[in-house]
C-alpha positions as CSV (number, residue, x, y, z in Angstrom):
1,X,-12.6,60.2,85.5
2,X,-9.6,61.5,87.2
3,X,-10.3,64.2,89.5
4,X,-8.1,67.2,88.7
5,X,-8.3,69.1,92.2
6,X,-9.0,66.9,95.3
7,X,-9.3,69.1,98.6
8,X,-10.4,68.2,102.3
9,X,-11.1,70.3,105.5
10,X,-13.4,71.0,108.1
11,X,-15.7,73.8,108.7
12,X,-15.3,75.3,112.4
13,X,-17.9,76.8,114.4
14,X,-16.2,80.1,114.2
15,X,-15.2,79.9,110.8
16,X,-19.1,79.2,110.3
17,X,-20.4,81.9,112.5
18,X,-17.5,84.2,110.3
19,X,-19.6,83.8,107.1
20,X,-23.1,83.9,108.4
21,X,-22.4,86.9,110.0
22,X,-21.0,88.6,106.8
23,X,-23.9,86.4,105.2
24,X,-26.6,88.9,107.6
25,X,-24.7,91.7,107.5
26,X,-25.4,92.5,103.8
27,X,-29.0,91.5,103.4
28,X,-31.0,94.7,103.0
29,X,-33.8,93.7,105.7
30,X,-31.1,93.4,108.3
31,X,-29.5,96.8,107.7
32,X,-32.9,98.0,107.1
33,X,-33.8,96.6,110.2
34,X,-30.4,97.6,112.3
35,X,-31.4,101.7,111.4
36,X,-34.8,100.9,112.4
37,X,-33.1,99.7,115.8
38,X,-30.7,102.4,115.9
39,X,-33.4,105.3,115.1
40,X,-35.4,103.7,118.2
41,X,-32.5,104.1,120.4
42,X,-31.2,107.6,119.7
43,X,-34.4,109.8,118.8
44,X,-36.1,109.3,122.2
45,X,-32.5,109.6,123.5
46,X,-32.1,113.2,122.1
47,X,-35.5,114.8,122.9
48,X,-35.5,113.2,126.5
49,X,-31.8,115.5,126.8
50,X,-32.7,118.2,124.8
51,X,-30.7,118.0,122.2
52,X,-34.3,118.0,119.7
53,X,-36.7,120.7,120.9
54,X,-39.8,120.4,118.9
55,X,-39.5,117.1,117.6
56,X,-42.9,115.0,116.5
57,X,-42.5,111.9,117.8
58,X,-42.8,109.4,114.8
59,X,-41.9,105.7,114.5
60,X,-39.5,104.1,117.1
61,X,-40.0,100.7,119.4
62,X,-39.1,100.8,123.3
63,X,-35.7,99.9,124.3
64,X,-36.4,95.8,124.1
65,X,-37.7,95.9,120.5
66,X,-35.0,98.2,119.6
67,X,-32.1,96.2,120.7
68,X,-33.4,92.9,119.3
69,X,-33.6,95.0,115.7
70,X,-30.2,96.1,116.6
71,X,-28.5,92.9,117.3
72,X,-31.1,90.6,114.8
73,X,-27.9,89.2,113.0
74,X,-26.1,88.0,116.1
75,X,-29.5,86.0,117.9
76,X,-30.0,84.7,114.2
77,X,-26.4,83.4,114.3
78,X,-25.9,82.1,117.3
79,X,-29.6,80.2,116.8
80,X,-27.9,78.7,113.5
81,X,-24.4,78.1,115.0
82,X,-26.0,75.9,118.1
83,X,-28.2,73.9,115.3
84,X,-24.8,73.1,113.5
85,X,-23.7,71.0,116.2
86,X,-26.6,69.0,116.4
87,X,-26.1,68.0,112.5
88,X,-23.9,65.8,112.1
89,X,-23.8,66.3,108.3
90,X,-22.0,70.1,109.1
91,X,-19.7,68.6,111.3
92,X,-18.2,66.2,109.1
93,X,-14.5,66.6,107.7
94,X,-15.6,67.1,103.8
95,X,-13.7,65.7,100.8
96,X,-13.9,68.0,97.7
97,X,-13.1,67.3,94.0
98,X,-13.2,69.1,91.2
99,X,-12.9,67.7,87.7
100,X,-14.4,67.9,84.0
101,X,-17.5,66.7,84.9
102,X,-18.0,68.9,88.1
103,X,-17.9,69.1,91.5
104,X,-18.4,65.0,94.0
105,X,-18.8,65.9,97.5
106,X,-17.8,63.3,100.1
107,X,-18.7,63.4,103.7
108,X,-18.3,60.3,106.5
109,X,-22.1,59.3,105.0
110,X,-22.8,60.7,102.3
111,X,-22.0,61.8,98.7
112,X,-23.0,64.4,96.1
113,X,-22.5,65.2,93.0
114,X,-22.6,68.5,90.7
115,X,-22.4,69.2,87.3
116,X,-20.3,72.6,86.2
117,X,-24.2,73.1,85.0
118,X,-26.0,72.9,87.5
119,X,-23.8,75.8,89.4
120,X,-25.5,78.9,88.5
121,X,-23.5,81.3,90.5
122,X,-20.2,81.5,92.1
123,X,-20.0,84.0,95.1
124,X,-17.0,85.0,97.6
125,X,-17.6,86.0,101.3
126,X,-15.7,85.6,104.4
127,X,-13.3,83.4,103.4
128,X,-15.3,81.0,101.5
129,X,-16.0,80.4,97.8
130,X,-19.6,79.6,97.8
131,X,-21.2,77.3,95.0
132,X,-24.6,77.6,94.3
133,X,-26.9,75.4,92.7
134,X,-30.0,77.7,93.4
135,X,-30.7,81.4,94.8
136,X,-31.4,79.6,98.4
137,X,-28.4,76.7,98.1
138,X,-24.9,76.7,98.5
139,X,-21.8,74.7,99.0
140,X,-19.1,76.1,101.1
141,X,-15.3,75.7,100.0
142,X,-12.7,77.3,102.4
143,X,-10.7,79.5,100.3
144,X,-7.7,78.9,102.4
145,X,-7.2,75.7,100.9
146,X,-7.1,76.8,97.3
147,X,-4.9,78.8,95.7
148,X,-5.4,81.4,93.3
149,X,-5.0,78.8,90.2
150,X,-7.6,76.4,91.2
151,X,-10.5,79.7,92.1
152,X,-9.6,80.4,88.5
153,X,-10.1,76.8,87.2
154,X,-13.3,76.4,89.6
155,X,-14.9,80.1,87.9
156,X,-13.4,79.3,84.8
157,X,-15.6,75.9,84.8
158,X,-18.4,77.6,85.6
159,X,-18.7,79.9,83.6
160,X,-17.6,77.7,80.5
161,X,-21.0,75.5,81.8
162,X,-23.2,78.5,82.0
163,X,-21.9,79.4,78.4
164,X,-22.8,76.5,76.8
165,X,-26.3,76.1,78.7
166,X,-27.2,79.5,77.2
């Protein structure tokens, strides 16, 4: 079948680093994680200068604990980042198209295939529109790329599938 919308581009490393970053910085354990971090930092801060007289000292980590809790999302990141560029498969210039049957992915060496179906949500963050097959799965498309028309015709699609599934 003809594909209707055929894009290709390449993710960079800081484009990458962009969404996982944004990716982190909105899952509850990190900012639950981050106050923890914070708390651990200031509290012992204030009563050591006086600011807190009579203040029961409750739960907060030394200074190391408190600044790995604090900067969790940026050590996760750059752990991720630096095993991108030993994958070749996230390196690879990536050759999108979208037509009535769904979504073919094309790569230097390999190929995949989606049905509108089999995308159960569509999600936008950092300047990717992010396909996902399943809660822990996803396909990045650079938004840049595609105009408004075609991320109406790719939700539009998907939602149509998700209709008729129902």
């Amino acid at each position: 079948m003809k594909s209707l919308l055929s894009i290709s581009f390449k993710i960079t490393r800081r484009e990458y680093a962009r969404y996982l970053l944004a990716y982190f910085y909105r899952r509850p354990i990190t900012i639950i994680l981050g106050v923890a971090g914070l708390y651990s930092l200031i509290m012992p801060a204030l009563v050591d200068y006086g600011m807190i007289g009579n203040f029961n000292k409750g739960f907060y980590f030394s200074i190391p604990y408190a600044l790995f809790l604090l900067f969790y999302p940026l050590l996760m990141t750059g752990l991720v980042v630096l095993q991108r560029s030993r994958n070749a498969f996230l390196k690879q210039e990536m050759l999108y198209e979208f037509d009535e049957t769904g979504v073919h992915i094309k790569g230097e060496d390999f190929t995949s295939d989606l049905a509108w179906s089999h995308i159960k949500e569509v999600k936008e963050m950092a300047g990717f529109l992010i396909l996902k097959p399943s809660r822990r799965e996803g396909y990045l498309v650079k938004k840049n790329v595609l105009g408004n028309d075609e991320i109406t015709y790719i939700k539009e699609k998907i939602a149509a599938a998700k209709g008729k599934g129902e």
